[in-house]
C-alpha positions in Angstrom: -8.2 39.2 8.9 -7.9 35.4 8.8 -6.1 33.5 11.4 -2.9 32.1 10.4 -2.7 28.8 11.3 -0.2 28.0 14.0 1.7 24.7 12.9 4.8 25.5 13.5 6.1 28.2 16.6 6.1 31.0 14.4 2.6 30.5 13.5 3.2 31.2 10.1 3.6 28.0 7.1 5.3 29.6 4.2 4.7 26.8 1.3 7.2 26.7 -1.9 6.6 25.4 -5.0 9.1 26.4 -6.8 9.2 23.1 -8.7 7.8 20.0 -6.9 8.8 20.0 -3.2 9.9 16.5 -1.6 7.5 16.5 1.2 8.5 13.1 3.9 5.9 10.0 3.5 5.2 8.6 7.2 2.8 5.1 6.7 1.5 3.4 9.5 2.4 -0.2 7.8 4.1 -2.0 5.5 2.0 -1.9 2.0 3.0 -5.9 1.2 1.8 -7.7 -2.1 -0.7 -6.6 -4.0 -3.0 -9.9 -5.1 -4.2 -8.2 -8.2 -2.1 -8.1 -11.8 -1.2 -11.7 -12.6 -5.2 -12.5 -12.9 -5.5 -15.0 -16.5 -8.5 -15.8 -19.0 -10.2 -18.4 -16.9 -9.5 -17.6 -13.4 -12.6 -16.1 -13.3 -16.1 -18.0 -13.9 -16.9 -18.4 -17.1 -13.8 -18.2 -18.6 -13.8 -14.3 -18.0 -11.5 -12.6 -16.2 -12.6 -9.8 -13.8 -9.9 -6.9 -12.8 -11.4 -6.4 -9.5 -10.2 -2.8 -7.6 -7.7 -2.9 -4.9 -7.5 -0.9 -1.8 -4.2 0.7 0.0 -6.2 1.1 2.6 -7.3 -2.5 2.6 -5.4 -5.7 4.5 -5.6 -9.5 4.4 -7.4 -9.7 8.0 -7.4 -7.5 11.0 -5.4 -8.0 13.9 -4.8 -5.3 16.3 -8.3 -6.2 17.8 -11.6 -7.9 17.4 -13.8 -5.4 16.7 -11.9 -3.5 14.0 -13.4 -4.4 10.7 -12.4 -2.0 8.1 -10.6 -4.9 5.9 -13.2 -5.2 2.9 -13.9 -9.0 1.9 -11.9 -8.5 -1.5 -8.4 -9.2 0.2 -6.7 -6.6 -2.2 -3.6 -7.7 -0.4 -1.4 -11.7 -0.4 -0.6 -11.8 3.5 -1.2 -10.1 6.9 1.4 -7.2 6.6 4.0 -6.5 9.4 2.9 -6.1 12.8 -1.0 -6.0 11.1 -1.0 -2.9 11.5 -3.4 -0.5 8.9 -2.5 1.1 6.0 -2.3 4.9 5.7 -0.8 7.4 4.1 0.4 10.4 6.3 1.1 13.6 4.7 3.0 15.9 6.8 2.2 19.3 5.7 5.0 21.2 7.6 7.5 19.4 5.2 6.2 21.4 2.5 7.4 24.9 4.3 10.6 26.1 2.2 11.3 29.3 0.5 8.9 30.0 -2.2 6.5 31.9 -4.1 4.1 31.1 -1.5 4.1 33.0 2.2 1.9 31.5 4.2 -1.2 29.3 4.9 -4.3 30.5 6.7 -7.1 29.5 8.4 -9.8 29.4 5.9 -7.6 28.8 2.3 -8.2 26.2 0.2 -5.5 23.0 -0.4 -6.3 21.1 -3.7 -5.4 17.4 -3.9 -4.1 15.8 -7.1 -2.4 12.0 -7.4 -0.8 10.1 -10.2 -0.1 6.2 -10.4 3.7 5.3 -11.0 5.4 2.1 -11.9 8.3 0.4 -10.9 9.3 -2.6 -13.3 12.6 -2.7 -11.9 14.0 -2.3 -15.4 16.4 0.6 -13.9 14.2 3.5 -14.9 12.4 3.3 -11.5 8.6 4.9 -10.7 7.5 5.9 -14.5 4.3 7.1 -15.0 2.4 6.6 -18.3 0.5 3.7 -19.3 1.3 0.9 -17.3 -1.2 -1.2 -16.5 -2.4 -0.1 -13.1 -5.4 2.5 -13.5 -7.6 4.3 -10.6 -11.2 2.7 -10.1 -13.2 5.4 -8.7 -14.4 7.9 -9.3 -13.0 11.2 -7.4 -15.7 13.2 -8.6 -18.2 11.4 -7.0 -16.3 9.8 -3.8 -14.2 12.8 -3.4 -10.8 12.1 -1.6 -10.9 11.3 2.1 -9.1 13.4 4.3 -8.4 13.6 8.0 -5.8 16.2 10.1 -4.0 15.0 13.3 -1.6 16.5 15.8 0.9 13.5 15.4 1.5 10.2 13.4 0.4 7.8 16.0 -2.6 9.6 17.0 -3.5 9.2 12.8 -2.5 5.5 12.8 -4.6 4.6 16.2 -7.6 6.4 15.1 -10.5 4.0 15.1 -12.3 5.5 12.0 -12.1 3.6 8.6 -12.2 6.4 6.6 -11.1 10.1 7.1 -13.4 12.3 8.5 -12.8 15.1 5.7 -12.7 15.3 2.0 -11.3 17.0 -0.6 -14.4 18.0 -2.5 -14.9 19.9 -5.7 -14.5 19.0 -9.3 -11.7 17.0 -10.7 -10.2 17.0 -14.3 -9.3 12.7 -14.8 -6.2 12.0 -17.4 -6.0 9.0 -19.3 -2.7 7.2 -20.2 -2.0 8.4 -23.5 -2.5 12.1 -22.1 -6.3 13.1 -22.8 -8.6 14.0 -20.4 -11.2 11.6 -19.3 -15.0 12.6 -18.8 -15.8 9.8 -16.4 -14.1 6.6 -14.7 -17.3 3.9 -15.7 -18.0 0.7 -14.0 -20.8 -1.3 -12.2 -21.4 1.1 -9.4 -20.3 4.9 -8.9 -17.9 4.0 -6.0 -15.2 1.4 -7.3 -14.9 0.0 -11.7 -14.7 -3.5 -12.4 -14.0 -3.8 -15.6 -15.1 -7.9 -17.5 -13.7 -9.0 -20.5 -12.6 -11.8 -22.4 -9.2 -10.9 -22.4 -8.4 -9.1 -19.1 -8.0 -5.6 -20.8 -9.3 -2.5 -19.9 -10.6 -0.1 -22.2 -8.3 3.2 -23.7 -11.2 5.0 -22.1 -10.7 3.6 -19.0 -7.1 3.8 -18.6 -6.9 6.7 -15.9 -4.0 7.1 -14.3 -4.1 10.8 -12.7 -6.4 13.6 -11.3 -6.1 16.7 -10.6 -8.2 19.4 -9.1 -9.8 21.4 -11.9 -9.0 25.0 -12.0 -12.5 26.6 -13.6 -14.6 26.2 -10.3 -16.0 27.9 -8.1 -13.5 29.2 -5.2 -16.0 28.0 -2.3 -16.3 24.7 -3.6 -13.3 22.6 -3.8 -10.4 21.1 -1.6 -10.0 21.0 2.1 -10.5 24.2 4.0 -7.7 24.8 6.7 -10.1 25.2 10.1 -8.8 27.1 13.4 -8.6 23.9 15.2 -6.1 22.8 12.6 -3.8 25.8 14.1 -5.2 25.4 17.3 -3.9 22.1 17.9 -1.2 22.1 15.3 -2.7 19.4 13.5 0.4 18.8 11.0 -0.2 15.1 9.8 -3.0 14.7 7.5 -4.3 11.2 6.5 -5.6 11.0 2.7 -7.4 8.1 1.6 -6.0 6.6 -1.2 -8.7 6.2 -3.9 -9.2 2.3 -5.2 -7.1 1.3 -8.3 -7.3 -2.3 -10.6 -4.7 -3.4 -12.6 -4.8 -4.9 -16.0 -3.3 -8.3 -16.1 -2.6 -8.7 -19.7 0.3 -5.6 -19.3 1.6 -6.8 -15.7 1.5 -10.2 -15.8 4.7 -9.7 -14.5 5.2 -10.4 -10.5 7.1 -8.2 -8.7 6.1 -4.4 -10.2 5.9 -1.9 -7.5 3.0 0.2 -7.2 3.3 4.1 -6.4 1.1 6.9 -5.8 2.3 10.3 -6.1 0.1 12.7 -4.1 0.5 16.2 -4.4 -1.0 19.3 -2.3 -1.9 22.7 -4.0 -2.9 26.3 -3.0 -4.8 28.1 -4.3 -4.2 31.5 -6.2 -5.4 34.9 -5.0 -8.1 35.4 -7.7 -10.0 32.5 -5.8 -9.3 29.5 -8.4 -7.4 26.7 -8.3 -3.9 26.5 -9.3 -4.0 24.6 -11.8 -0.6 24.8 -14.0 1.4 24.9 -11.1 4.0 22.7 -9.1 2.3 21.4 -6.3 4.2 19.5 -2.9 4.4 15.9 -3.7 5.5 13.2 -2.2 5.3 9.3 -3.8 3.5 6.6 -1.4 4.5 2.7 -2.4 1.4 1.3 -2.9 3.0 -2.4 -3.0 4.2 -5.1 -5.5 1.6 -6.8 -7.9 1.1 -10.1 -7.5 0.9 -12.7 -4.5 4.3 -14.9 -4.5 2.1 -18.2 -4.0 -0.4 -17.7 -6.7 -4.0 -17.7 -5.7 -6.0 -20.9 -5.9 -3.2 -23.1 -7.4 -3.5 -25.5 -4.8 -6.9 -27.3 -2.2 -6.3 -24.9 0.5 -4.4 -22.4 2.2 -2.3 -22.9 5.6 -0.3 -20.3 7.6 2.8 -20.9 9.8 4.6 -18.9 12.0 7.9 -20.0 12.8 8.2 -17.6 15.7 11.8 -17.7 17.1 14.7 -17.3 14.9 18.5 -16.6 16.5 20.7 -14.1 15.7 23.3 -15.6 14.3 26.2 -13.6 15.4 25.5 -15.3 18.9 27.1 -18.3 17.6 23.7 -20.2 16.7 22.4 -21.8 13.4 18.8 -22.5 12.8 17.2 -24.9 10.1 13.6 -24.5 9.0 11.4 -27.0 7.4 8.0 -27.0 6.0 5.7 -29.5 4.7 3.6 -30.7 2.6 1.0 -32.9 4.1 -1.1 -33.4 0.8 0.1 -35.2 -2.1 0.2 -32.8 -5.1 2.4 -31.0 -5.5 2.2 -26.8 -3.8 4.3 -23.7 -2.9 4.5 -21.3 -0.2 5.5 -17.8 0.4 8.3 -16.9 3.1 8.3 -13.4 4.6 10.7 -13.1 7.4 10.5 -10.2 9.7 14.1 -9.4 11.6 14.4 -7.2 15.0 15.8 -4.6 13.1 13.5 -3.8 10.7 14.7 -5.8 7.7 12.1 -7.7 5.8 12.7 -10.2 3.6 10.6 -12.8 1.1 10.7 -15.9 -1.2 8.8 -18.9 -2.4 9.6 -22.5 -1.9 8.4 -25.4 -3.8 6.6 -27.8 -1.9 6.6 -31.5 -3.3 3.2 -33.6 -2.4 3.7 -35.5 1.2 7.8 -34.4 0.6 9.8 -32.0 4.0 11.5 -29.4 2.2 14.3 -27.3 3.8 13.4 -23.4 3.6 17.1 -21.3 2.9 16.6 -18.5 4.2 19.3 -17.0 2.9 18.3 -17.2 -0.9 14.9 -14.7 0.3 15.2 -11.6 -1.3 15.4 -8.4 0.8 12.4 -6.5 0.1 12.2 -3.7 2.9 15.6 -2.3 4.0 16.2 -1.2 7.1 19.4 -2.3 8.7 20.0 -3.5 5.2 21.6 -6.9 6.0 19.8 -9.8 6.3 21.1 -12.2 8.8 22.3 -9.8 11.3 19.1 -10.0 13.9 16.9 -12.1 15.6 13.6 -12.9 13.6 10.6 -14.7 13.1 8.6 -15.6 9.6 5.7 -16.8 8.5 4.9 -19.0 6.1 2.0 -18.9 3.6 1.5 -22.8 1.5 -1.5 -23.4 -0.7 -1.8 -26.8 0.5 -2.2 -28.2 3.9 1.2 -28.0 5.6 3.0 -28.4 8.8 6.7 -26.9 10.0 9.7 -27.6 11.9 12.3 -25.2 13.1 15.7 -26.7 15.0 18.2 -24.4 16.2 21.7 -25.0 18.0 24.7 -23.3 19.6 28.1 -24.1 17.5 30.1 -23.5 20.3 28.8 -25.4 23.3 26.4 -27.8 21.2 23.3 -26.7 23.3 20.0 -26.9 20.8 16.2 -27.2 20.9 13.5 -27.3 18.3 9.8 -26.3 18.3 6.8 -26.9 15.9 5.7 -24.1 14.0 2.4 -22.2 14.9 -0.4 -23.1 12.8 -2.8 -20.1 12.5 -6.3 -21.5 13.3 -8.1 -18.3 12.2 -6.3 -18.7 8.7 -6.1 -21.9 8.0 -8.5 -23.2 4.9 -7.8 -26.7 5.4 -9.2 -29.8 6.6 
């Protein structure tokens, strides 16, 4: 008799999928801005443009320490994300245990993987899946999906590894946008597509934007196999990889679509084979928002400032921020500001050639919600220009008149200009 596996006291997980289960997301970071979608005829040499894949797993440059390298050199996202920390998607398998048709998970069954790519173009319909201009790049069939079991979240977001340990193996059916199935996701290699063209497009063919374990293979070949020291250690959280996706610029060349994955897990059926018309547990993952708020390239260089202290202002202080522009064309820069409470918070700024411009914080645009009022918290931000810029914060108490001001922090590492 197999061992059950023992992630929860009773030793017992009883899985339902009666319809599609809402199993809790846990990430280890903030996903940020995606710096693919808004890419144009010309941006590219040659006058071709190049939809080049994008990672979730991927961030703008490391920071927890010096010897973690797992950022790839394609910057698939605009800006260091909050606290740069790394970019995983937890799936917490206990969340899945309700009443259902299923009665329990053991050590030594099979879980099948399958994920779809939803859209968000804030047009009040929410995440809609269909054909949308965001498509996965590789190939599951060859890669596989990465995964990884741990006995708690932080244990999966400190583990050193860049990629999960485990995969989800097997065969996998691939579903285009309009609904068919797709034989193969093509491109230059058999890891990650990058699709050329004159006009940013990719091909009908190439338009997949789901997959699915299949259900006619073999029952020893496919998904992840529950091992005893899953049970032993109650190893609950399980890290999957995210598999790379590219976006097609001529449908979202429109900044500011949110990215989704939906990532659902599947048992399999007693005869041995996958389930393969059946609900599964899902949960959806926001992968982040398509396109960098300072585009890419527009202006010499690129300088980052940190304006690190900003008062709460329910302690009777004010602060003004100013950034600029030391060259003389014209630029722009992003403005992410990160609050105590959790509440993050973005905008661009237009920054006139050898001109001091006066950030308002108050017109950025709440983009993670937390405490869900902006304003109410000590903070810092950080400012992203495409030209070679310097900063200025002042701040002052309205009821005894005491003030200071400081120079923003210039990010050596980051900076791009002489």
């Amino acid at each position: 008799m197999k061992k059950t596996i023992s992630i929860i006291a009773a030793f017992m997980l009883v899985f339902a999928f009666a319809g599609v289960a809402s199993a809790e997301i846990e990430i280890c970071s903030e996903a940020g801005t995606i710096a693919r979608g808004c890419e144009q005829v010309g941006d590219e040499q040659g006058g071709v443009c190049t939809t080049s894949p994008f990672d979730y797993e991927d961030f703008f440059k490391p920071t927890l320490d010096e010897d973690y390298s797992c950022f790839k050199s394609q910057d698939s996202y605009c800006e260091i994300p909050v606290k740069g920390d790394r970019h995983r998607a937890l799936f917490k398998i206990c969340d899945c245990i309700t009443e259902g048709q299923f009665e329990g998970v053991n050590t030594d069954d099979t879980i099948d993987i399958g994920m779809e790519i939803l859209v968000d173009k804030h047009d009040g319909n929410g995440p809609v899946d269909g054909d949308n201009g965001v498509y996965w790049a590789q190939d599951v069939n060859t890669t596989g999906v990465g995964v990884e079991t741990f006995e708690t979240e932080g244990a999966a977001c400190d583990a050193e590894q860049c990629l999960p340990d485990d995969d989800f193996i097997g065969d996998f059916d691939l579903f285009l946008a309009n609904g068919k199935t797709s034989v193969v996701i093509d491109g230059t290699d058999t890891d990650a597509a990058t699709y050329s063209g004159s006009d940013c497009e990719v091909a009908d063919n190439e338009r997949v934007v789901a997959f699915r374990a299949a259900a006619d293979q073999d029952a020893d070949a496919h998904g992840y196999v529950v091992q005893p020291d899953d049970a032993t250690d109650n190893k609950s959280v399980w890290w999957v990889d995210i598999p790379e996706l590219r976006a097609d610029s001529s449908i979202t060349d429109d900044t500011g679509w949110d990215v989704y994955v939906e990532i659902c897990m599947y048992t399999t059926v007693d005869d041995g084979g996958v389930c393969g018309e059946c609900d599964g547990c899902c949960y959806q993952i926001l992968i982040g928002t398509l396109c960098c708020d300072t585009p890419q390239g527009s202006g010499d260089c690129t300088d980052t400032l940190t304006f690190p202290y900003i008062p709460n202002p329910a302690g009777n202080y004010w602060f003004g921020m100013a950034v600029t522009n030391l060259d003389s064309i014209d630029g722009s820069a992003s403005v992410t500001l990160y609050e105590e409470d959790g509440d993050v918070a973005t905008g661009t700024v237009t920054l006139e050639g050898n001109v001091p411009t006066i950030v308002d914080l108050s017109t950025l645009t709440l983009t993670t919600s937390v405490d869900g009022t902006l304003g109410n918290a000590k903070a810092y931000a950080v400012v992203v220009a495409n030209v070679s810029a310097s900063g200025f914060g002042f701040m002052a108490n309205s009821s005894n008149g005491a003030s200071m001001g400081y120079l923003a922090e210039k990010c050596a590492e980051c900076t791009e200009c002489d």
